[in-house]
C-alpha positions as CSV (number, residue, x, y, z in Angstrom):
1,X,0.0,0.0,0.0
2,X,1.0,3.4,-0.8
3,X,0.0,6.7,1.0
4,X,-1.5,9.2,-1.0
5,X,-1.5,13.2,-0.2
6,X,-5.0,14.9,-1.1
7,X,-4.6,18.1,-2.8
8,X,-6.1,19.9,0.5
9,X,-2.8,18.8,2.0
10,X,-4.5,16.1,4.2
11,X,-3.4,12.4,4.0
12,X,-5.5,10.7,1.5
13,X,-6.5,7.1,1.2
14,X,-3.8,4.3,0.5
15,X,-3.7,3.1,-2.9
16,X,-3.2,-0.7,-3.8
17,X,-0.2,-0.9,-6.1
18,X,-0.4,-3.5,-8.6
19,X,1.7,-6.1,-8.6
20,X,5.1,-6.7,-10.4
21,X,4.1,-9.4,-13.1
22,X,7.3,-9.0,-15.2
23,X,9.1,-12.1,-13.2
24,X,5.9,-14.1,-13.0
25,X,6.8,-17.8,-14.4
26,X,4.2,-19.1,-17.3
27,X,3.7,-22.1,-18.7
28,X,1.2,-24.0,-20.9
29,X,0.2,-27.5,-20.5
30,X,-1.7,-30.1,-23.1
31,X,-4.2,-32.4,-22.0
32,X,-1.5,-35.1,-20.9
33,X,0.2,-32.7,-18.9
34,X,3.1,-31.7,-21.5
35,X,4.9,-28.3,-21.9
36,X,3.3,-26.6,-25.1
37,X,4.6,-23.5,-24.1
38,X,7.3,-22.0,-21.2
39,X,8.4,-18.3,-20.5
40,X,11.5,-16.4,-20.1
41,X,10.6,-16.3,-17.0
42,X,10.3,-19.4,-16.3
43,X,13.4,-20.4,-18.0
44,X,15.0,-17.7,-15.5
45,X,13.5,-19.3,-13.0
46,X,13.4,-22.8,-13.4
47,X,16.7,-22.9,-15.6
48,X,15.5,-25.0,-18.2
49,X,15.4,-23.4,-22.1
50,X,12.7,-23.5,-24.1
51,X,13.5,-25.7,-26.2
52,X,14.6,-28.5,-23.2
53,X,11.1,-28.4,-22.1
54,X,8.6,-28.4,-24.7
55,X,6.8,-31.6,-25.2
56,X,8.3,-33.0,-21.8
57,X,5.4,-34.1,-19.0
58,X,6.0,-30.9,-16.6
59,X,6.4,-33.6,-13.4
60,X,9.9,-34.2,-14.8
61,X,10.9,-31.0,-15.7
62,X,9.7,-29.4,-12.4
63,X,9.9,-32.3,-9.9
64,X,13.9,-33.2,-10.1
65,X,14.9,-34.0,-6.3
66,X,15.1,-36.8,-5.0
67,X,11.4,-38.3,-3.6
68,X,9.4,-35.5,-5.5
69,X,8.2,-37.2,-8.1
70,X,6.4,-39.5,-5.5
């Protein structure tokens, strides 16, 4: 929340600031549960390219520790 100052010089209501979306991981599954599609951000994130992911069931690209997958 931000504070706001009214014109009249009095302290105004707070103001919701919007989030920051620009680091907000994306990705698109099919039906089976396959990448279709994976973000920059989520390649930031997540460290896998683009092309690594696509077509890959998303419990083995995201779950890679040991007892995750379980």
């Amino acid at each position: 929340m931000e504070s706001q100052i009214a014109r009249d010089g009095k302290p105004g209501l707070p103001r919701r600031l919007e989030p920051d979306l620009a680091s907000l991981a994306t990705f698109v599954l099919d039906l089976q549960g396959r990448v279709l599609s994976w973000s920059p951000s989520a390649t930031r994130l997540f460290g896998h390219p683009l092309g690594a992911v696509v077509g890959h069931d998303v419990c083995d690209v995201l779950m890679t520790g040991a007892g995750q997958y379980e």
